[in-house]
C-alpha positions as CSV (number, residue, x, y, z in Angstrom):
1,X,0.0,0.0,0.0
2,X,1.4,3.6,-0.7
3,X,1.5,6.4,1.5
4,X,0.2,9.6,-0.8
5,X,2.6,12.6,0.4
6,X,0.9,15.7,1.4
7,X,0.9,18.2,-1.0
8,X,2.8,21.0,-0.3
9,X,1.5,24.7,-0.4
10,X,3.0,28.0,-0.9
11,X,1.9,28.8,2.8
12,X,3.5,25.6,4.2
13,X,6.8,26.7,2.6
14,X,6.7,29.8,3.6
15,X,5.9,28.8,7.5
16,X,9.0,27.0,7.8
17,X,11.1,29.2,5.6
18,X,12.4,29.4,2.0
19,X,15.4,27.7,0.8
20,X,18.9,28.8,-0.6
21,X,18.8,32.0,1.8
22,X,20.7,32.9,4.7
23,X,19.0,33.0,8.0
24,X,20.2,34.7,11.6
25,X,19.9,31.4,13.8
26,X,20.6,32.9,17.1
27,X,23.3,34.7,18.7
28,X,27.1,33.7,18.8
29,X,27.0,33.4,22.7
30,X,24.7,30.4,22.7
31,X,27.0,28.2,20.8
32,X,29.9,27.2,22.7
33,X,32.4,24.1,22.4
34,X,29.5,21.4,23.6
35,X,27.1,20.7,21.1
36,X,23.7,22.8,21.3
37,X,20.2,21.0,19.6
38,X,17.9,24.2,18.1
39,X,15.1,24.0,15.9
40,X,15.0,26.0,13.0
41,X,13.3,26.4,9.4
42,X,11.1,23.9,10.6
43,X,13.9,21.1,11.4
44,X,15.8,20.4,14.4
45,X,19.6,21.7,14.1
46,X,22.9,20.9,16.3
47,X,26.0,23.4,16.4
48,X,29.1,23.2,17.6
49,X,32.3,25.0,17.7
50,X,35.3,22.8,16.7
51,X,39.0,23.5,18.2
52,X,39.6,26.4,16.0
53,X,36.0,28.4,17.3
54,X,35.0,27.7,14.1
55,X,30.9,27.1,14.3
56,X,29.8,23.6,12.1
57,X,25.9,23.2,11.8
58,X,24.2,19.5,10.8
59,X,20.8,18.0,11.1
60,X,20.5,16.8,14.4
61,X,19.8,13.2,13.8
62,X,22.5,10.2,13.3
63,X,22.3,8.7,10.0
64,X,22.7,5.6,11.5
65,X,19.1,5.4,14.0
66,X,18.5,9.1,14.1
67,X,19.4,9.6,17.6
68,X,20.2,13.1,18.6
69,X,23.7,13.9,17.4
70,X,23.7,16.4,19.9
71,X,23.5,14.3,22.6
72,X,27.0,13.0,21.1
73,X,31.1,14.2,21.9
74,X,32.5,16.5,20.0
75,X,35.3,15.1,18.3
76,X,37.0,18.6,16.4
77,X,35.2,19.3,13.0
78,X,32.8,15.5,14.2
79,X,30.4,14.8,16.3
80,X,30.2,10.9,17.6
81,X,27.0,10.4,18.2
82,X,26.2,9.1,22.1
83,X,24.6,6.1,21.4
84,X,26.4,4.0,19.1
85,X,29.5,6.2,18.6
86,X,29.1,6.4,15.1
87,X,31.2,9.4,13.5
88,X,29.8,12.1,11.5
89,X,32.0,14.9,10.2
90,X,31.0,18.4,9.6
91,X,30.4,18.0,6.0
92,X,27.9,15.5,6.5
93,X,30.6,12.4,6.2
94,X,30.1,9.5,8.0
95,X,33.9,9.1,8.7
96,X,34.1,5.9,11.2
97,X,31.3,3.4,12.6
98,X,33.3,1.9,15.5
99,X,30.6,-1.2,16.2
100,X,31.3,-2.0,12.2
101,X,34.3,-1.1,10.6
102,X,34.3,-1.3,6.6
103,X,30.4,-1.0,6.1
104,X,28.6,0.8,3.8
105,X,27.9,3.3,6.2
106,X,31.1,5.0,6.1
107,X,32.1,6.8,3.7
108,X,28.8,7.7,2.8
109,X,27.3,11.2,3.1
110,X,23.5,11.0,4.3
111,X,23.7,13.8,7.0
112,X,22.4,17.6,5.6
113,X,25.2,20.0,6.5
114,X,24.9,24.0,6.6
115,X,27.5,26.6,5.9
116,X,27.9,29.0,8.7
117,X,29.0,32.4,8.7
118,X,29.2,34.7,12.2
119,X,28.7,38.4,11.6
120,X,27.8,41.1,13.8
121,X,27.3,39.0,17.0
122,X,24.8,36.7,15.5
123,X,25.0,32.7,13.8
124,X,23.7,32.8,10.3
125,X,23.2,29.8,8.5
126,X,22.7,29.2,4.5
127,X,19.2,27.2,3.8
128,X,20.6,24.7,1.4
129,X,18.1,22.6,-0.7
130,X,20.8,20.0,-0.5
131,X,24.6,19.7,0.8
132,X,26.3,22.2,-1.6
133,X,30.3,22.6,-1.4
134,X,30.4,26.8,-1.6
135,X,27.4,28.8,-1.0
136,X,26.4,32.3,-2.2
137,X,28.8,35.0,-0.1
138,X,26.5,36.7,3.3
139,X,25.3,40.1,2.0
140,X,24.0,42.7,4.6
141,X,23.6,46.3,4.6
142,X,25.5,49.0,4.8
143,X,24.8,49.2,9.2
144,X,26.0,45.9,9.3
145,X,29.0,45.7,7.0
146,X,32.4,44.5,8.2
147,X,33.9,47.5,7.6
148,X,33.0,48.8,11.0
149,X,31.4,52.4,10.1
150,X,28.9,51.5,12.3
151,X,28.4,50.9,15.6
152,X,25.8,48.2,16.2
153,X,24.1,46.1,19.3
154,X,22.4,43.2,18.4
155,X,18.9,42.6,20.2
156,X,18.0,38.9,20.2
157,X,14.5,37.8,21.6
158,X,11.5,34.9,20.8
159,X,8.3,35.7,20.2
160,X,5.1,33.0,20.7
161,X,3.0,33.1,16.9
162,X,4.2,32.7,13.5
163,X,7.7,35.1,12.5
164,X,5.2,36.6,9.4
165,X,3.1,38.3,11.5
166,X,6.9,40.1,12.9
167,X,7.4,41.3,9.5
168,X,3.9,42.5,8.9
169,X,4.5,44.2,12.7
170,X,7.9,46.1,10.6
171,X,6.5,47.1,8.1
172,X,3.8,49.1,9.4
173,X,5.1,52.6,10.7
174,X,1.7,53.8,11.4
175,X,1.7,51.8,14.1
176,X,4.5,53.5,16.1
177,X,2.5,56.7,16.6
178,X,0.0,54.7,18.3
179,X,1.4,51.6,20.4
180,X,4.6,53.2,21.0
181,X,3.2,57.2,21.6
182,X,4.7,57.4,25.3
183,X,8.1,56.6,23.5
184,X,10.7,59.1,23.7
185,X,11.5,59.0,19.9
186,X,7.9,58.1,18.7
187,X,5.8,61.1,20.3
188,X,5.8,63.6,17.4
189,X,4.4,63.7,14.2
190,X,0.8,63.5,12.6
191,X,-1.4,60.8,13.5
192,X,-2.8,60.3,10.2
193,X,-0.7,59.8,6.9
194,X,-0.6,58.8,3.2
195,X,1.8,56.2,2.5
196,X,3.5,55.0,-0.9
197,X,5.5,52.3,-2.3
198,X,9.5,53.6,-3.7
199,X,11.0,50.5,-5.5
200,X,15.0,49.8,-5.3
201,X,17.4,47.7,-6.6
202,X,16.9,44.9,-3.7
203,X,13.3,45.6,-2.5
204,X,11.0,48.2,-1.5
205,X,10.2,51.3,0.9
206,X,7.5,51.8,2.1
207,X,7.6,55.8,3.4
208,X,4.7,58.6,4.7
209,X,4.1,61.2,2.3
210,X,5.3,64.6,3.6
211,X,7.2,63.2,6.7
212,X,10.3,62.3,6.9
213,X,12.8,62.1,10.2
214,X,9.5,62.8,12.8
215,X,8.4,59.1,13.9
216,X,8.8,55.6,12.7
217,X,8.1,57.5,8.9
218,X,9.4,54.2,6.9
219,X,10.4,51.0,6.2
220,X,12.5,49.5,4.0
221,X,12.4,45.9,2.5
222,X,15.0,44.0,0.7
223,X,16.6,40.9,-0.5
224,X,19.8,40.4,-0.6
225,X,21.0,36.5,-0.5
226,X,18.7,37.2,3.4
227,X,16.2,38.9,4.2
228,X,16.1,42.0,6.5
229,X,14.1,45.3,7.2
230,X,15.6,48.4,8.2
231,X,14.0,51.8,9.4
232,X,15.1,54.9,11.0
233,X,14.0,56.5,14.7
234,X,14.9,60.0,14.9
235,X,16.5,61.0,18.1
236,X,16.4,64.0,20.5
237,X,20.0,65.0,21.4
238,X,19.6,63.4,24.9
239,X,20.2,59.9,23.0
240,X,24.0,60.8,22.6
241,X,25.7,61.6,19.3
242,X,25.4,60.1,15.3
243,X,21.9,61.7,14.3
244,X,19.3,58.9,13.7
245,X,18.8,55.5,15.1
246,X,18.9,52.6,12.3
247,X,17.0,49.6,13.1
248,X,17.8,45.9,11.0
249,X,15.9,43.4,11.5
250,X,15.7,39.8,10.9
251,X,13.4,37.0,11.0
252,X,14.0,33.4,11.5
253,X,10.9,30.8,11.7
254,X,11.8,28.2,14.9
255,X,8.1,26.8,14.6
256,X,4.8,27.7,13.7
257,X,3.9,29.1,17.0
258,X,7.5,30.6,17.2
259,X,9.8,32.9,15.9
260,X,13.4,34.3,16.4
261,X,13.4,38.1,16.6
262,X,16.7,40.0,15.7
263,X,17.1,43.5,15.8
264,X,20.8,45.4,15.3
265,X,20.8,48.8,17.1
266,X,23.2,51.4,14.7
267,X,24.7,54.3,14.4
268,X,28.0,55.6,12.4
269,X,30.2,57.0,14.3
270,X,33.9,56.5,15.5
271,X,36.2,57.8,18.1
272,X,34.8,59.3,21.1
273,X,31.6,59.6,19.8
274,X,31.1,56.1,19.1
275,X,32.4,55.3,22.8
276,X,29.9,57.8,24.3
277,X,27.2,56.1,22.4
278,X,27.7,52.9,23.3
279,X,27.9,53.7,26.9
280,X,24.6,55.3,26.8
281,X,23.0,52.2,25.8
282,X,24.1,50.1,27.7
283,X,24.0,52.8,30.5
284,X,20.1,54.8,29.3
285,X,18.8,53.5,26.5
286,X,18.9,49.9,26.4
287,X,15.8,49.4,28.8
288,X,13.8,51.8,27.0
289,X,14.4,50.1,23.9
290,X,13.1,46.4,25.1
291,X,9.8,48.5,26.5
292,X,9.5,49.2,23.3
293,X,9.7,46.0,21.7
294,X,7.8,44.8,24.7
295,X,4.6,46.7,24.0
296,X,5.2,44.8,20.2
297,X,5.2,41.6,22.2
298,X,2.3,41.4,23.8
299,X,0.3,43.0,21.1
300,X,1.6,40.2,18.6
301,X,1.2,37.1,20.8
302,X,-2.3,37.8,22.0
303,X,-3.3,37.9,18.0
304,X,-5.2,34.7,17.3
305,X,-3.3,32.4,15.0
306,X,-5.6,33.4,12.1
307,X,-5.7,37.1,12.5
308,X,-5.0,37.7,8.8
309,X,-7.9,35.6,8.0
310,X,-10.3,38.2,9.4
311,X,-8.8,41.4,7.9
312,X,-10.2,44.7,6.5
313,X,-7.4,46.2,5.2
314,X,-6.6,50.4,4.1
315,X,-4.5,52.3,2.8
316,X,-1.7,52.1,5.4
317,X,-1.3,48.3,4.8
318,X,-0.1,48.8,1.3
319,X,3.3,47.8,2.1
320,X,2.2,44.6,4.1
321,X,-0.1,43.3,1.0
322,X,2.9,44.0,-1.2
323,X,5.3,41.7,1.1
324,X,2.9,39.0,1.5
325,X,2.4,38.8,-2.4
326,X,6.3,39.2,-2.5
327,X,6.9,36.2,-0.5
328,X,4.0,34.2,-1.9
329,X,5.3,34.1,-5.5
330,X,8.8,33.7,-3.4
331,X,7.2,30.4,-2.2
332,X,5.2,29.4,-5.3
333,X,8.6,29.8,-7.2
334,X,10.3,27.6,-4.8
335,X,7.6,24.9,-5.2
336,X,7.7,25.0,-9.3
337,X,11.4,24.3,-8.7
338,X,11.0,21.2,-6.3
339,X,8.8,19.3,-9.7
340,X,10.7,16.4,-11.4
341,X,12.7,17.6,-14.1
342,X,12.7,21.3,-13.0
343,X,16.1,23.2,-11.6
């Protein structure tokens, strides 16, 4: 008798994440030399850092039963999984199976490996279809380049409810001069706006007419080899130098019900002023910050899981509509690619 395969929708790929893009997976502090079992993209995921502090990433399951590889000992660049010590390199490489030497097993490659890049305090991993040998270089913006013109803090958090309804949260400026109106940087500007769509080379903005550098005014989407959002807070002189405060953001599914929120914190600046800065963060603004992103909490996790079933939507969700068609023909793509005889 055959099992019939559930067929696969352009929603189910995009709850779990599309492929052949890189993802933030958490930040660099909670991988240490021990392995650590997360679930990402909709699978389960151990990491590891080998002798060098280089980070290695493989599907957490032994080829051999599918035990929990990171239950295992880390061996350098392998992991030997804890319950029959069977080897598995960070390739993917079955390198030894100590309870049968010589069999088919090893040698083989049966274990999905990820390529792993650390940037900016964060893990980012490359959603490979399949094991590939060199994957597509980590692109970010400017804020977060590794030339160090900025200064950036990375805020790392997990939020109950699917990650899209954090991107429909981003793009949505209007919503700062309500939720966040007793916010220090958010408590000016008109409370009722026109918005339009600007097109770029690598997305979209989505922008107020008439008002720019008041309130949350805009929000920028774009694709890049990953995914990220940016907007701009202004800032009243008590926030310390370097103008306006850059947001980027990225959003990585760990579940249907869950999602990892990063947010980078910049400014360019150097010398003193980028000293000063960074003490009053850590020092002033820090705290007001996670309010902030608190009041976004609650609002997004009391949302009923079908919220965006039940919509009536105007004007100011232009730019969510746009996304969500974006990232549907994203998904529907990936699916026309996944039929026999397609690339």
């Amino acid at each position: 008798m055959t099992t019939q395969q559930p067929i696969l929708t352009a929603d189910a790929v995009l709850e779990r994440g599309l492929k052949n893009l890189w993802y933030p997976i958490c930040p660099s502090h909670m991988v240490g030399r021990e392995p650590v079992s997360l679930r990402r993209l909709g699978k389960k995921l151990v990491f590891w850092r080998d002798q060098d502090n280089k980070v290695h990433a493989l599907d957490d399951h032994c080829p051999h039963r599918g035990a929990p590889l990171s239950k295992g000992i880390v061996m350098g660049d392998r992991i030997a999984c804890g319950y029959h010590g069977v080897q598995v390199r960070c390739d993917g490489t079955v390198m030894r199976v100590p309870g049968s030497p010589g069999c088919k097993l090893e040698g083989s490659r049966p274990t999905q490996a990820y390529h792993i890049v650390e940037r900016n305090d964060a893990i980012w991993l490359y959603n490979a279809t399949e094991n590939i040998e060199t994957p597509p270089p980590l692109v970010l913006p400017e804020e977060l380049d590794a030339d160090g013109a900025f200064s950036s803090f990375l805020c790392y958090t997990e939020w109950k409810g699917d990650y899209r309804y954090v991107l429909d949260n981003v793009m949505d400026p209007m919503h700062g001069t309500y939720l966040h109106k007793q916010s220090h940087s958010m408590a000016e500007g008109d409370n009722t706006a026109a918005f339009r769509i600007r097109d770029t080379d690598r997305g979209f903005v989505f922008e107020k007419e008439g008002q720019r550098d008041v309130n949350f005014d805009w929000t920028e989407w774009a694709d890049t080899g990953t995914h990220w959002m940016r907007l701009e807070i202004p800032y009243p002189k008590t926030g310390g130098p370097g103008g306006n405060f850059v947001i980027v953001g990225s959003y990585t599914p760990i579940s249907p019900t869950l999602a990892a929120v990063f947010h980078w914190r910049c400014r360019k600046l150097d010398g003193w002023q980028r000293d000063t800065w960074r003490f009053l963060y850590r020092n002033r603004l820090e705290a007001r910050h996670w309010n902030v992103l608190e009041q976004d909490r609650v609002m997004l996790e009391d949302m009923e899981p079908d919220a965006n079933q039940n919509e009536h939507l105007y004007q100011h969700d232009m730019g969510i509509v746009r996304l969500r068609r974006h990232l549907k023909n994203l998904a529907k793509a990936e699916l026309e690619r996944m039929q026999p005889g397609k690339a």
